[in-house]
N, C-alpha and C positions, 0 to 999 in steps of 0.2 A: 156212374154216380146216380143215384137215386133221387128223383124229382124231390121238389119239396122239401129234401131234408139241407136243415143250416149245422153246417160242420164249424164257422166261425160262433161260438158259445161267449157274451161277453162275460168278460173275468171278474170277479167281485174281488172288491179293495178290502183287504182286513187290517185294522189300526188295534194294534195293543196299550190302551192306556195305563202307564203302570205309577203307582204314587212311590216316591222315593225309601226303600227301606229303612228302618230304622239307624237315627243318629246318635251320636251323642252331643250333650246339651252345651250350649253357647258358653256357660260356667266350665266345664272343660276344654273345651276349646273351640274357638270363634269363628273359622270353618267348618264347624260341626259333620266333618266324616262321619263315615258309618260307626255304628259300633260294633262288638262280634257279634251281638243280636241280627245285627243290619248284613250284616258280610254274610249270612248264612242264609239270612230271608233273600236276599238278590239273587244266590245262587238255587236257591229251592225256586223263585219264581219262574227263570233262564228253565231249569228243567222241566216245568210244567210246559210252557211253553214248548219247545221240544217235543215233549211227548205229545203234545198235540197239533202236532205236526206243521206248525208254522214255522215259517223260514224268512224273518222280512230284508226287505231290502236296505232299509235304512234304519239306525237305532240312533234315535235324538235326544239329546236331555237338555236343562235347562241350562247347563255353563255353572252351577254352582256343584261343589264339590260332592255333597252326599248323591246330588242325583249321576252326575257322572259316572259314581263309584256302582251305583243300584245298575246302569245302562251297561259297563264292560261285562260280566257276566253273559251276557245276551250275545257276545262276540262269537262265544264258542257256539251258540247256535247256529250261527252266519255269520263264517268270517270273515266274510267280503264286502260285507255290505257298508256303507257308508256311518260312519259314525264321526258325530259333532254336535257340536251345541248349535239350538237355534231358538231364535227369538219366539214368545210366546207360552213359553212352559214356565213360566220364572212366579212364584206364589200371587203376586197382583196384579200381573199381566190378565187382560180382559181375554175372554175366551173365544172371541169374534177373532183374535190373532190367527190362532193354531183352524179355528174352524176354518177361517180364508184359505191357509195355507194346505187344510188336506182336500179342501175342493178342487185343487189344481195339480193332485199329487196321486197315480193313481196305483202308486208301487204299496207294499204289504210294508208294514210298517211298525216300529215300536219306540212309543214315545216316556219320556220322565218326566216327569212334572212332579209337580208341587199342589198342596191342600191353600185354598181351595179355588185354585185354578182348573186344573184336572177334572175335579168333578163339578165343575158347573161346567168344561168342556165335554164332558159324557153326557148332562142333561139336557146343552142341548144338540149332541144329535143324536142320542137317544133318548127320545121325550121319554116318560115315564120307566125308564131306570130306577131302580133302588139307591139305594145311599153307598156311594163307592168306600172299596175295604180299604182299612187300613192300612198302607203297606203293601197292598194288593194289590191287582191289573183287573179290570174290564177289557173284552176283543169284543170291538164292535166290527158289522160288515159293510160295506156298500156296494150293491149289484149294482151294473149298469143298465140291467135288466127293469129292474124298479128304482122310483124314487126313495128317497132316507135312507139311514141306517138301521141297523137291529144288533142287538146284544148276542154273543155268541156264546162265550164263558167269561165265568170269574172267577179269579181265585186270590185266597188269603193265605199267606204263607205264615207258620206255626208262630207262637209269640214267646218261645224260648229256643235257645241253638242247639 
């Protein structure tokens, strides 16, 4: 072994924030599922994700029906990985929630949430981020290496199916 060299590399945490796809409106019906708009943007997001080669360990949403449905997609990416609802992603839930809960979480991750939870959860712990897409996911990172987060990608899934 070679002096000097650290073979232990800490891991950086990568969180997918993703806003729930497209629903249909509370006038059709009061669980607001997806629509087909929504069922095809969830699965075009699951792919992107995929092809960039993230694999998390846990896919969480908020307990309400559209995001659940935005988060199964994401199964086929990792089908192991822990899926459930958890507190914090829910549209007026304060964002201090979810930030507590990924300070003490240090697995790869993909979360559902809700506007505008979500992205006042992207701002802050990515200070100066852009305006989260609609529909869309931000992957931020956290090295153990450095202190904060940083923006990895983003992406917006088409606005027809």
């Amino acid at each position: 072994m070679t002096a000097g060299l650290n073979y232990h590399q800490p891991r950086a945490m990568q969180v997918c924030l993703v806003h729930h796809a497209d629903a249909v409106g509370p006038d059709v019906d009061p669980q607001r599922p997806l629509s087909a708009l929504g069922r095809s943007q969830a699965e075009w997001l699951a792919d992107e994700v995929k092809a960039l080669g993230m694999a998390p360990a846990a896919i969480w949403h908020s307990g309400k029906l559209r995001a659940r449905q935005t988060a199964e997609p994401f199964l086929r990416v990792s089908p192991f990985a822990e899926f459930k609802m958890v507190r914090g992603l829910r549209p007026d839930d304060p964002p201090e929630i979810m930030q507590n809960v990924l300070l003490h979480d240090g697995r790869d991750l993909v979360v559902v949430g809700h506007m505008p939870s979500i992205a006042a959860l992207l701002r802050m712990l990515a200070t100066g981020s852009a305006q989260f897409p609609l529909h869309g996911l931000v992957t931020v990172e956290r090295s153990n290496a450095a202190p904060g987060w940083s923006e990895l990608w983003r992406r917006q899934p088409p606005t027809t199916p």
